[in-house]
N, C-alpha and C positions, 0 to 999 in steps of 0.2 A: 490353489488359491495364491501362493505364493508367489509362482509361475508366472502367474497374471497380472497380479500386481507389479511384478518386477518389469513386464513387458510393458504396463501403463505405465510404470515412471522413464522408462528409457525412451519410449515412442514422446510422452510429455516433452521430455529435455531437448530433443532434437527438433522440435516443432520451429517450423522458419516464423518467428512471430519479430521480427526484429525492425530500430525503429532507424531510422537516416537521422543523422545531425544536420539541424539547420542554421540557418546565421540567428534567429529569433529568437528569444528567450527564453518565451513558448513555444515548444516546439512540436511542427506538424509533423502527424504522422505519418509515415508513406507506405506505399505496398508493403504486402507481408515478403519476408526473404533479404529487406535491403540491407547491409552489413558496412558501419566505418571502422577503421583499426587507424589509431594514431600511431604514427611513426613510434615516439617513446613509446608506447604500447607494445608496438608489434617487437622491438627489440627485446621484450622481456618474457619472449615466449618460453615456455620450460617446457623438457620433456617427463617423460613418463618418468623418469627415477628420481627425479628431484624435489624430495619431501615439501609441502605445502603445510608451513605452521602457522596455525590461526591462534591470536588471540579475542578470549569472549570480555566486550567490553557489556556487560549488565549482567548479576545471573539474574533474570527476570524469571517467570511463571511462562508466560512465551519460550523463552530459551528453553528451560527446564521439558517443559512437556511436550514440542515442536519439535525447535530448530534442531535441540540435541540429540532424538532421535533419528531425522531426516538426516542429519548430517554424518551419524552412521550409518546408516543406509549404502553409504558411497562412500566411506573413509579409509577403507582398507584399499577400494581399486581403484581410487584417485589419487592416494598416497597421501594424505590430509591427516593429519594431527592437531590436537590443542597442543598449547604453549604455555598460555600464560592466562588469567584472570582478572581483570580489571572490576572492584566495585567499590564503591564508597561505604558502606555500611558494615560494619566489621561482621556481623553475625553472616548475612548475606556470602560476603567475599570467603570465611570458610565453611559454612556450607557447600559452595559451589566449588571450591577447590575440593573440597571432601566427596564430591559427588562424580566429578569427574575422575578424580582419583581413582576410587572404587568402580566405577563403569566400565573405565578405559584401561586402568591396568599402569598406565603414567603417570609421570612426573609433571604438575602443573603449577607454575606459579604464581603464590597469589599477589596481586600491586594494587595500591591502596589506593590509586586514582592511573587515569590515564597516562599523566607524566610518566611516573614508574614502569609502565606497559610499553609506553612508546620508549624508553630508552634500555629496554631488549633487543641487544642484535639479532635476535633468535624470530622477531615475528614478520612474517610474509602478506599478511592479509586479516582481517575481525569480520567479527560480527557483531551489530549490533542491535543491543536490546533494552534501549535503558529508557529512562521516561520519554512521552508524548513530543516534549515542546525541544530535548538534546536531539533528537536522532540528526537533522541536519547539521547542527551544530558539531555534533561526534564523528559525522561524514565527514564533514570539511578538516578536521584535527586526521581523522585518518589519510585523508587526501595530501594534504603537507607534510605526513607522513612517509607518503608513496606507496602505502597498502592498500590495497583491494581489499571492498568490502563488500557482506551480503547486509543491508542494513534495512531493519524493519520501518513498517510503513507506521502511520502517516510519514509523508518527507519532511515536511515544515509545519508551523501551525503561525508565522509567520513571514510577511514576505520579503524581510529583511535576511532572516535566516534560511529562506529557501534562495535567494540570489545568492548567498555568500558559499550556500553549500555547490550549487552548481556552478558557480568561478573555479571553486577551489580544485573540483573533480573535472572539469574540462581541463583546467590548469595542467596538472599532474597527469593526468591519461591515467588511472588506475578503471580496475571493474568493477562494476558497483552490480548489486540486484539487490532494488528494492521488493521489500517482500509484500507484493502484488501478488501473489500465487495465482491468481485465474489464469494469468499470461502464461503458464506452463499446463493448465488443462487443457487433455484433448479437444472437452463438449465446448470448450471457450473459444480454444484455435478454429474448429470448425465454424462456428458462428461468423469469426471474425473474415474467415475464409471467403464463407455463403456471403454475409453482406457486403465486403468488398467485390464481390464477382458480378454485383449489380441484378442478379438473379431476386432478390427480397425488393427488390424496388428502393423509390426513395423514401427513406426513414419519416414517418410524421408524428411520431410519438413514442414516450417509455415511458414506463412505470415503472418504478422502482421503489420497495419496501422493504424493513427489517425489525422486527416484531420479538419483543420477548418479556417474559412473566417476572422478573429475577429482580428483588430485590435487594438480593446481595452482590449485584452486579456491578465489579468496581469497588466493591468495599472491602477493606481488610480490617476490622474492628481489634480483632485477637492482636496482630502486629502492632496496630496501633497501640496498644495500651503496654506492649513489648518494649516498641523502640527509644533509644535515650539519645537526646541528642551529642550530647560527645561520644556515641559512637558511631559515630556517621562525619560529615566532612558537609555542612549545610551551606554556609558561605559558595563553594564547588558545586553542589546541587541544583543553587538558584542560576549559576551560569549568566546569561545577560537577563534574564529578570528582574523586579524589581525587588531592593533588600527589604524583605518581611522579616517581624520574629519567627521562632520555629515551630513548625506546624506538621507534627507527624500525618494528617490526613493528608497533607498536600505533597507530603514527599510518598507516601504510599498508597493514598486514592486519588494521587494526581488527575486520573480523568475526570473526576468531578468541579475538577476547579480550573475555571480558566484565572490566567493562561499561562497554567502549566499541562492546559490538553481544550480542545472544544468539543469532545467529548461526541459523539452520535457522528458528525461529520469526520471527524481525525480517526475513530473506530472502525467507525464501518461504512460511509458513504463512500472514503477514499479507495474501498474496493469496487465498491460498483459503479462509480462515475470513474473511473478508470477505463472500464472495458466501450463506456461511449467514446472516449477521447481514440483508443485502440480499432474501434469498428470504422471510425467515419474521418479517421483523420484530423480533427477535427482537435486543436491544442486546448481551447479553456472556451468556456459559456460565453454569449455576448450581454446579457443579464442574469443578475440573480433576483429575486423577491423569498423571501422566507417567516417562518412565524412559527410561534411555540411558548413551551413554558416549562416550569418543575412545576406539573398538577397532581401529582401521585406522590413521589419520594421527597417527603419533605426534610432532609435531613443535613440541611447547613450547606448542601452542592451550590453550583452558579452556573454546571452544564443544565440544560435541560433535560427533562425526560420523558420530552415529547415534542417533534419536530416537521414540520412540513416544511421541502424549497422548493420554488418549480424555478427551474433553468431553462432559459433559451440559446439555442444553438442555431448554427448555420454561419455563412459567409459574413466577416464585420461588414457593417454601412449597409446593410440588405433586409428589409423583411417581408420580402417576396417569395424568398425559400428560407428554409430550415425546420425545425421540430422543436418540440418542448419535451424534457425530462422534467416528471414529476416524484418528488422522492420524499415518503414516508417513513419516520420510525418512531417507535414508543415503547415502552419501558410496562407499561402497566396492565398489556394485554396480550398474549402472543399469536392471537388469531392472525390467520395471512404468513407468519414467518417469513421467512426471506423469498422477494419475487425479484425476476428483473424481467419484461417483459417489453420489447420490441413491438413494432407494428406499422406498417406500409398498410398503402392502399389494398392490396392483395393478401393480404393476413395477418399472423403473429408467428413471434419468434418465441417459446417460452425459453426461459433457461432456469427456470424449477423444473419442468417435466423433459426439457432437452428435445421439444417435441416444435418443427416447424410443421404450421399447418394453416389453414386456407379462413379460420375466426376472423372473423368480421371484415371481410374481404366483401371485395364490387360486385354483385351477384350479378344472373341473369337479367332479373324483372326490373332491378332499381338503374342498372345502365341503358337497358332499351328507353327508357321514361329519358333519357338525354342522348342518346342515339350514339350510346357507347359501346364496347365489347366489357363482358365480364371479365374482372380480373380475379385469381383465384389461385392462391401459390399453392402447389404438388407439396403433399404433406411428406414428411420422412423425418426421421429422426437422428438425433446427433448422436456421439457418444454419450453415455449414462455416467457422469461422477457427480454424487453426492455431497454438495456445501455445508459443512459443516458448522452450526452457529452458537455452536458448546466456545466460551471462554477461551481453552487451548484446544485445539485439534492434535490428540497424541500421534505424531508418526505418519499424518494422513498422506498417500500417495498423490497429494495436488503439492503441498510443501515441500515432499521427498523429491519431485520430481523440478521443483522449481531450485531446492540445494544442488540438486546434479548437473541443472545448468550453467548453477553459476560455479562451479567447481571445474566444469568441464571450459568454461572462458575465461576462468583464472589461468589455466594451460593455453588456450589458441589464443588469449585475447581478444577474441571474437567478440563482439555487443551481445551483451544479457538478454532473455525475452523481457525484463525490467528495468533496463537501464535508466540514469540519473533522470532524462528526460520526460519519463514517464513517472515518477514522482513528482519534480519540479510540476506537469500540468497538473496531476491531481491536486498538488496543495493550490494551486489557485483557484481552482475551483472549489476545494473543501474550506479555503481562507474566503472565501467571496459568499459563501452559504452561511458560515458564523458570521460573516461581517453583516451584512443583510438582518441577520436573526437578532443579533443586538442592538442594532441601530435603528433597527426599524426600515431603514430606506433601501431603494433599490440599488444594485453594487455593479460597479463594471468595472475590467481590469484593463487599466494603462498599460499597453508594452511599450512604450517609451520610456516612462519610470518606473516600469516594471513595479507597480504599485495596486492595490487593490482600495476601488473608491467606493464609499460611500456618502452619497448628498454632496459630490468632489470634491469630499478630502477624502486624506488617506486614512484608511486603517489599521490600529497598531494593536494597541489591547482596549 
């Protein structure tokens, strides 16, 4: 079992999933295998002896139960170490030095905010893991940095913070991998393989849903009634937000409030409208419409927890061609769990069952009736990995396999299978699905001023 595992996360890492830099903001995706290395980049190639010291900026529930196992996974044969610790919250930050401590066997030091962190000569590269609405923000601080980072998704929640983060990291040439993990599964490379090969035909729809029962989902009540605000650093917290008084829900069940998260779209849509943008090249939706409410968890939130958006894709100025993504989630029922489900004239793609097959494809009887050929795609099956829709996924070989990547492009400098780019388009499109969802109106995004509109203004909070 190990064996196998170990052979899924190495086959994972090396998958040519990689995306081209464009001049656009948004940018299109191009064949799988394509590879840019910036000059500054490339000059910082290291070899194999030359220790790689990360500093963890969040000890977040993600780090803890994920990243920090995945990332031993490969720390000993990439030559990767912690350093340092970066949190705000005194309890938090020794805990997490205490834990790594114990794990690892080193010396980790603990910094009471990023300042401190960043002014370690000792760190090469972070991770980060800290709330919903930082992660761009803490990309762009580590980018002026000159550290290469593995930095969890969402990328922005908005699009002020996601331009600033991708100036910064274009700026600086560091590595980034956002934590997209599909982009390192086999059964997802293959998908994106089959569809780009032109073999699935052209795309005319998806479905997409993520379903689950969990009331305690997002909530820390225990912490909450723990935490005290002078031991935390709240002014630092709020970052370019606006200044509230202190509200322990909002620093520790951030995803229920915007906008310090939009919660259903910043969670979990930015993974799977990720793999549309990946399959079809295709950078951001050319509409959004969406709708929903808090009809179940009535408990002081302002995300919803319960969401419907259909997105239109295809060429801008065109609606002659392209498809609709349609994408559900809710909080109060978990029937259906997580689907993403493809579909051409000639059949479906599942990527719950990993099963291409010939459903609801152009038959015999209904094309003779228009003096067609039957179309009917050759069933077969992709790789089998299991998505996981538990909170943290402890140590799972799609994360392990996605740390190995970026471990191994921290050394060649090679583009990530998650590079900046591929976060920058997912927030637009997870920023154009909350925009829609609270506005009521339908959202389209300017690449000119790189803006996300609603009824043509801009949307902010």
């Amino acid at each position: 079992m190990e064996s196998t595992r170990r052979t899924f996360i190495r086959r994972a890492a090396l998958g040519a999933t990689g995306i081209a830099l464009g001049s656009s903001w948004a940018v299109q995706g191009s064949a799988a295998g394509s590879r840019f290395i910036s000059a500054r980049s490339y000059g910082r190639i290291m070899g194999a002896n030359d220790r790689v010291r990360v500093g963890v900026v969040g000890f977040s529930d993600r780090f803890r139960q994920s990243l920090y196992p995945c990332f031993m996974d490969h720390s000993r044969e990439m030559n990767f170490e912690f350093a340092a610790l970066s949190d705000l919250w005194r309890l938090r930050r020794e805990e997490g030095v205490a834990f790594l401590r114990e794990k690892t066997g080193g010396e980790v030091a603990p910094c009471r905010n990023n300042e401190e962190l960043y002014q370690r000569s000792d760190i090469d590269a972070v991770i980060i893991s800290t709330a919903d609405f930082q992660h761009a923000l803490h990309l762009a601080e580590a980018a002026r940095e000159g550290k290469d980072a593995y930095c969890e998704k969402p990328f922005a929640e908005t699009m002020d913070d996601a331009n600033a983060a991708l100036e910064a990291v274009r700026k600086a040439g560091i590595v980034v991998q956002i934590g997209s993990q599909r982009r390192s599964a086999p059964n997802y490379q293959a998908a994106s393989d089959y569809i780009r090969s032109g073999k699935f035909g052209e795309i005319v729809m998806v479905e997409m849903s993520w379903n689950v029962n969990q009331p305690g989902r997002w909530r820390r009540p225990g912490l909450c009634a723990a935490i005290r605000e002078n031991d935390t650093d709240w002014p630092r917290y709020l970052m370019n937000r606006p200044r509230v008084p202190w509200d322990p829900r909002k620093y520790l069940e951030y995803r229920l409030f915007w906008p310090y998260s939009s919660g259903i779209p910043g969670q979990w849509m930015c993974h799977q409208i990720d793999t549309v943008h990946w399959f079809t090249g295709l950078a951001y939706p050319r509409s959004v419409v969406a709708n929903g409410g808090i009809y179940q968890w009535k408990d002081g939130r302002t995300n919803a927890d319960t969401l419907t958006a259909v997105f239109d894709y295809g060429p801008a100025g065109e609606r002659s061609s392209g498809f609709q993504v349609v994408y559900t989630s809710r909080f109060s029922n978990s029937a259906g769990g997580t689907k993403e489900l493809y579909y051409s004239n000639g059949g479906m793609l599942n990527l719950d069952t990993n099963m291409v097959t010939s459903d609801g494809g152009l038959r015999e009887r209904e094309a003779a009736a228009m003096d067609l050929k039957p179309n009917l795609l050759e069933t077969f099956e992709l790789p089998r990995v299991t998505v996981e829709t538990a909170a943290n996924t402890s140590g799972d070989p799609m994360t392990s396999a996605h740390m190995l990547n970026w471990m191994e492009c921290v050394r060649s400098r090679a583009v990530t299978h998650a590079p900046v780019e591929a976060g920058y388009n997912h927030a637009v499109a997870c920023i154009m699905a909350n925009a829609a969802f609270r506005t009521g109106r339908p959202v389209v995004f300017d690449p000119r001023s790189r803006q996300v509109l609603a009824g043509g203004k801009r949307f902010k909070y």
